[in-house]
C-alpha positions as a Markdown table, in Angstrom:
| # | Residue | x | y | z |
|---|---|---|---|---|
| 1 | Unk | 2.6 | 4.7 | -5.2 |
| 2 | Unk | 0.1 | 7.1 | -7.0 |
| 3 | Unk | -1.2 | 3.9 | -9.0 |
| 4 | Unk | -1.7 | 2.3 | -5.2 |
| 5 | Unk | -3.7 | 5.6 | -3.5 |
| 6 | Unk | -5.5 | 5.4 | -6.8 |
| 7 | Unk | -6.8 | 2.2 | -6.9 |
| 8 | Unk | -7.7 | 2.4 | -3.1 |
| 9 | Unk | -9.8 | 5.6 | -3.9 |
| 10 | Unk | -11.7 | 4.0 | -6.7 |
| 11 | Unk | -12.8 | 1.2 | -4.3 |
| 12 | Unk | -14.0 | 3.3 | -1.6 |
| 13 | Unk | -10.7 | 3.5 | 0.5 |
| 14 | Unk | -7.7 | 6.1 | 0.7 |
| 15 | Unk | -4.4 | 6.2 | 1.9 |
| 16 | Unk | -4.4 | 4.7 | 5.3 |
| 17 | Unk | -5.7 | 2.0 | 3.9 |
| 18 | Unk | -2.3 | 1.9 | 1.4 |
| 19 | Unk | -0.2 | 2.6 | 4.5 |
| 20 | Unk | -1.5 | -0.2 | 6.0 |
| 21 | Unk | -1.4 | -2.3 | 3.3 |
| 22 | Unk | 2.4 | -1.8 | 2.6 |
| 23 | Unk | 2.7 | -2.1 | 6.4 |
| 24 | Unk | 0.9 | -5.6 | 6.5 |
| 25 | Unk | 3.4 | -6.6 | 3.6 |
| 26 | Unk | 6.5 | -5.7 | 5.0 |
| 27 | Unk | 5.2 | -7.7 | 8.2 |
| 28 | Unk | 5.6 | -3.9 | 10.0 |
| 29 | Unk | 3.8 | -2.2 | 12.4 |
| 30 | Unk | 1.9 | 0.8 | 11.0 |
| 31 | Unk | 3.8 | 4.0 | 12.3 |
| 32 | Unk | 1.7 | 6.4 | 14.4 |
| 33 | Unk | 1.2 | 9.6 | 13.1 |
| 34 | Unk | -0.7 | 9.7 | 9.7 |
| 35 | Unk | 0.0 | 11.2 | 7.1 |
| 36 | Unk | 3.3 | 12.7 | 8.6 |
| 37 | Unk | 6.1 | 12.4 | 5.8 |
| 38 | Unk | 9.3 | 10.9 | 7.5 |
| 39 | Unk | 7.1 | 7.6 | 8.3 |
| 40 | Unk | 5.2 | 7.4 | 4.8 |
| 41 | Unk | 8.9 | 7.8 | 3.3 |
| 42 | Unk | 9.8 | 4.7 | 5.3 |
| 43 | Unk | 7.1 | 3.1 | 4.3 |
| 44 | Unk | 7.4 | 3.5 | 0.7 |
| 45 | Unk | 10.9 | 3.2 | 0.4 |
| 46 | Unk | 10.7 | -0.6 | 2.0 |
| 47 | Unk | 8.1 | -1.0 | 0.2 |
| 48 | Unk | 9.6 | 0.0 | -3.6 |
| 49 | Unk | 12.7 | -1.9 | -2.2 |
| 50 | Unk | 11.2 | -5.5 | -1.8 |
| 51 | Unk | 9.7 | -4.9 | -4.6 |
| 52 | Unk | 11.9 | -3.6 | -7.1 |
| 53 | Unk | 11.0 | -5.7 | -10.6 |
| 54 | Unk | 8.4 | -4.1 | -12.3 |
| 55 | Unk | 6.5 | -7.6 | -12.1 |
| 56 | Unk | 6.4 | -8.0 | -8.9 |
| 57 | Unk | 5.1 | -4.4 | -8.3 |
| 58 | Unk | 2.6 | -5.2 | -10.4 |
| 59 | Unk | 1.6 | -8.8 | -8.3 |
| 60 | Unk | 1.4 | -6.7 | -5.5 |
| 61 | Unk | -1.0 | -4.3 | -7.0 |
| 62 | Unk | -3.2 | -7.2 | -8.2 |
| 63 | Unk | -3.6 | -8.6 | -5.0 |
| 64 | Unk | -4.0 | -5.0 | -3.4 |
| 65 | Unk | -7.2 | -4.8 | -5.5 |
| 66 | Unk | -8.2 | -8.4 | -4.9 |
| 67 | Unk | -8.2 | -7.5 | -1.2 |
| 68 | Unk | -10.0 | -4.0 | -1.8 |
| 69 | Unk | -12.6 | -6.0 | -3.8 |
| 70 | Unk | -13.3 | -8.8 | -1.1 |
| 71 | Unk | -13.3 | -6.3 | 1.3 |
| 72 | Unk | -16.8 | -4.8 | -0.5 |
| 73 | Unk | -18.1 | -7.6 | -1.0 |
């Protein structure tokens, strides 16, 4: 997830806007709380689940920094 919080920080985001992000993708609602680790855990854990391949991780990314990208523009 470091390669995600990365990414988001290099395009003027940070990690809510990964949580919601991962949120969005598993069609979830963002937990309430923040940063608080039992709901992040969740999170990433779904998340790494759907997508286990290393491929389809790495679609995912793409199109995380297509959206961070429009979102500037």
């Amino acid at each position: 997830m470091g390669k995600f919080i990365y990414t988001a920080c290099q395009h003027g985001g940070d990690t809510s806007d990964v949580y919601k992000w991962m949120a969005d993708d598993l069609g979830v609602a963002l937990p309430s709380g923040g940063d608080r680790l039992p709901e992040r855990e969740l999170l990433y854990t779904a998340f790494l689940a759907k997508h286990d391949s290393d491929d389809e991780f790495q679609a995912n990314h793409e199109r995380f920094v297509h959206a961070l990208k429009c979102r500037k523009a």
